[in-house]
C-alpha positions in Angstrom: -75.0 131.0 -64.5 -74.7 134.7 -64.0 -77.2 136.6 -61.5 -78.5 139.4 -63.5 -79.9 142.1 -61.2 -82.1 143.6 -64.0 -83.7 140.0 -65.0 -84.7 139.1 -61.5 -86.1 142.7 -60.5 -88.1 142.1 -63.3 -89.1 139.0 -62.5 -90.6 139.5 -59.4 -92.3 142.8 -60.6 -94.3 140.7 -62.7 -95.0 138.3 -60.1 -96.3 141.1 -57.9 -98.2 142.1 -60.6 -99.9 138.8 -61.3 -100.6 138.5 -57.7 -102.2 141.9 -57.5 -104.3 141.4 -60.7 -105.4 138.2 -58.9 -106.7 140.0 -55.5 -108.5 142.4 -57.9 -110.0 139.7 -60.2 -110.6 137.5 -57.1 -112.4 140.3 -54.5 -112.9 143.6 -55.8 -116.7 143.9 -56.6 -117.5 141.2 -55.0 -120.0 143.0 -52.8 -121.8 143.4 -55.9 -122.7 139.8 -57.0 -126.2 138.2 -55.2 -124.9 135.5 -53.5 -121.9 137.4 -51.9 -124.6 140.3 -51.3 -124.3 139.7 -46.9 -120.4 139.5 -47.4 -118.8 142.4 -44.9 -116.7 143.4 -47.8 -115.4 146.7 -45.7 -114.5 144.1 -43.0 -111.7 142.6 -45.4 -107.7 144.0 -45.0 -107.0 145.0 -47.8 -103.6 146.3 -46.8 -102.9 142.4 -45.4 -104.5 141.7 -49.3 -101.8 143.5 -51.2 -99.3 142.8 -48.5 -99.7 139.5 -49.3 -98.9 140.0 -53.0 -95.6 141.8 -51.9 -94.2 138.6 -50.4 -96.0 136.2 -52.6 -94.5 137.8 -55.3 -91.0 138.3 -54.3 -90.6 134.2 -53.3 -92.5 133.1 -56.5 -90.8 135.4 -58.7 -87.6 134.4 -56.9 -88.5 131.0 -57.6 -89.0 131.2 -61.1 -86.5 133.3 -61.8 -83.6 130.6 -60.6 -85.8 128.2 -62.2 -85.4 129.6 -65.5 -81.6 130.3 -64.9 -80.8 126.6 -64.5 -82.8 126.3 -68.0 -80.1 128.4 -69.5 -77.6 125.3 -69.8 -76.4 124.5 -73.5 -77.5 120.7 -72.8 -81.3 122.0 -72.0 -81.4 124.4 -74.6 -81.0 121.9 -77.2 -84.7 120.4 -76.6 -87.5 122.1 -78.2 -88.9 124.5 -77.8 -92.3 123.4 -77.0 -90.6 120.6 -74.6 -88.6 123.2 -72.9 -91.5 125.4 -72.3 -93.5 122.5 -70.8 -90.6 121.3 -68.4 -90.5 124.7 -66.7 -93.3 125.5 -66.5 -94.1 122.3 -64.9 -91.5 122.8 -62.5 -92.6 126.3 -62.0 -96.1 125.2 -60.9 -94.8 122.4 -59.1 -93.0 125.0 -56.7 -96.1 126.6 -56.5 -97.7 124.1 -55.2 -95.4 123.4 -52.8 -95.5 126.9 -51.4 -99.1 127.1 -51.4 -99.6 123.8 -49.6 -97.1 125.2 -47.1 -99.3 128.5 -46.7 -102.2 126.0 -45.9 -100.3 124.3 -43.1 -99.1 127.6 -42.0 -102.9 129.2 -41.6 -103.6 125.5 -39.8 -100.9 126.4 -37.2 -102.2 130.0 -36.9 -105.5 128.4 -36.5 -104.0 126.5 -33.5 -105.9 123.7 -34.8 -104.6 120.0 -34.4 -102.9 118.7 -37.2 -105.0 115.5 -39.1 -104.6 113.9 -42.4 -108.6 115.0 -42.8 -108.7 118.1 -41.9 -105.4 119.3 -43.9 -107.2 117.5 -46.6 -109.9 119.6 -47.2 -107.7 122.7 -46.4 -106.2 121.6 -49.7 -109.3 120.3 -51.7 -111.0 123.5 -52.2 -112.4 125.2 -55.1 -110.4 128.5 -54.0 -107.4 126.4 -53.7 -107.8 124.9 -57.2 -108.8 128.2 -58.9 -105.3 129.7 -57.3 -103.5 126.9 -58.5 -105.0 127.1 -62.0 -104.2 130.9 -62.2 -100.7 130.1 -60.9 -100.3 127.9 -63.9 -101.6 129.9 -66.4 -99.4 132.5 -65.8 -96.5 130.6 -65.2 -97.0 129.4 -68.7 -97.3 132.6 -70.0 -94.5 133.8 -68.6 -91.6 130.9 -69.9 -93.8 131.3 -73.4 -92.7 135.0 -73.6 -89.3 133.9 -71.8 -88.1 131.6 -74.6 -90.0 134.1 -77.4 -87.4 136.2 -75.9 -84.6 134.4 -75.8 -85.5 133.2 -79.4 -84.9 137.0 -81.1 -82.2 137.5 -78.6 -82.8 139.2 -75.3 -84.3 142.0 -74.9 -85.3 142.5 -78.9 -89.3 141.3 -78.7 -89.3 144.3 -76.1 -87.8 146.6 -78.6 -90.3 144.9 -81.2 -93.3 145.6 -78.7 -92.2 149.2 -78.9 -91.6 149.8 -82.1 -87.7 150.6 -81.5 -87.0 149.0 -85.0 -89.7 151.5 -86.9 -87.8 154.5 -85.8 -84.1 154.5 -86.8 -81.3 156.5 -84.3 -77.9 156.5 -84.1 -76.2 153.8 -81.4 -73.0 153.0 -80.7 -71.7 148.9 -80.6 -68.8 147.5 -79.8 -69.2 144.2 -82.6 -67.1 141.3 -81.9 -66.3 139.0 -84.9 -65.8 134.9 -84.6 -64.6 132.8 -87.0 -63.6 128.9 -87.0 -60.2 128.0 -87.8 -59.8 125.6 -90.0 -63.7 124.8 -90.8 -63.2 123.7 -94.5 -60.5 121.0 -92.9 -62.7 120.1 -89.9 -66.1 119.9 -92.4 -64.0 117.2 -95.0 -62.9 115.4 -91.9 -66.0 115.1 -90.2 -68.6 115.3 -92.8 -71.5 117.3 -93.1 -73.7 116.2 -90.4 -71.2 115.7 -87.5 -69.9 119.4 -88.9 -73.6 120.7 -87.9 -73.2 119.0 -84.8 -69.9 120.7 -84.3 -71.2 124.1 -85.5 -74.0 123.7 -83.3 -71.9 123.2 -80.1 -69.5 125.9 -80.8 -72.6 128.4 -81.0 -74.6 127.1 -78.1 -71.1 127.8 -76.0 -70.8 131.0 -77.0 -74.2 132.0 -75.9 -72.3 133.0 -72.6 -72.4 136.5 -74.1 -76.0 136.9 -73.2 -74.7 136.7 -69.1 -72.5 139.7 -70.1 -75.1 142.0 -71.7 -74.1 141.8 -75.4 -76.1 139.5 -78.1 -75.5 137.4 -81.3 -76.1 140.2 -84.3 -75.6 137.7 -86.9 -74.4 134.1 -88.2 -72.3 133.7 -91.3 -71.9 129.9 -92.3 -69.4 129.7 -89.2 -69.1 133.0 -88.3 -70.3 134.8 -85.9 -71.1 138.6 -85.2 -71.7 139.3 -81.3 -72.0 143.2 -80.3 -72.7 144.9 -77.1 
């Protein structure tokens, strides 16, 4: 598992992102609705708000950014889609949790207040804490959905379809790599077709190790393969 600089900048830039979008969903105009009509809006830090997101998003996005690495193993991969996409983002939420149960009992030592099962309780029971939670999974859903759409054209190509990279044609310059499988016709008599598949299948899901070195699968031929970079 290769750390990739680029990916996990990302990552956490979205994270921050989601946590800002949240602050904003969650307070801005809130002065403006009846029953919050005697809230001292102007009283609230906003800085401390957005601060907030900073952090929250740098160990969130850190968290799901390892998370998704150690979904990158050829024997996890070979689940479905849909299966894989519920796992992590399970586990994804799951950390959540964790960390915002943890920011719970932090506030309850700020708070200076003596720690009982009760009162921790309904720290955690809240409508506030379930709507956070509920956001928290959404998006973490929505982000291993467009994760694995990713990884499913090859990365970084639905980015380059979300631009329109592929309606405008330009001049670039690859370095192609071509694989082939010695013997194939002997192995496939010896094996027969299925356990061939099987064997097929293997030798491609190893040599998606190119993606941790910035180059991509162009094409499959039978059982060839075209990498460039």
């Amino acid at each position: 598992m290769k750390f990739s600089v680029k990916s996990y900048i990302t990552c956490v830039i979205s994270w921050m992102l989601a946590d800002a979008l949240f602050v904003l969903i969650r307070f801005v105009g809130l002065d403006t609705v009846p029953v919050f009509a005697t809230l001292d809006y102007d009283s609230f830090n906003h800085v401390l708000f957005f601060s907030r997101c900073v952090i929250t998003g740098i160990v969130i996005g850190s968290i799901f950014y390892f998370v998704s690495r150690s979904f990158e193993k050829p024997a996890i991969r070979r689940r479905p889609y849909g299966v894989m996409i519920a796992i992590q983002a399970l586990v994804s939420v799951f950390f959540v949790l964790i960390l915002l149960i943890v920011q719970r009992a932090r506030e309850m030592i700020l708070l200076d207040k003596e720690f009982s099962i009760e009162f921790f309780a309904s720290r955690i029971f809240t409508v506030n804490f379930l709507v956070i939670l509920t956001y928290y999974s959404i998006v973490s859903f929505l982000f291993v959905l467009i994760n694995q759409i990713d990884r499913k054209f090859g990365p970084g190509n639905l980015l380059k379809l979300i631009k329109g990279t592929y309606y405008h044609p330009r001049s670039i310059e690859h370095i192609f790599m071509f694989l082939d499988l010695k013997d194939s016709t002997a192995h496939a008599e010896r094996l027969g077709h299925l356990e061939f598949g099987s064997l097929i299948q293997d030798c491609f899901m190893d040599m998606s190790v190119v993606s941790d070195y910035s180059a991509e699968f162009y094409q499959y031929v039978g059982d060839e393969s075209i990498s460039r970079i």
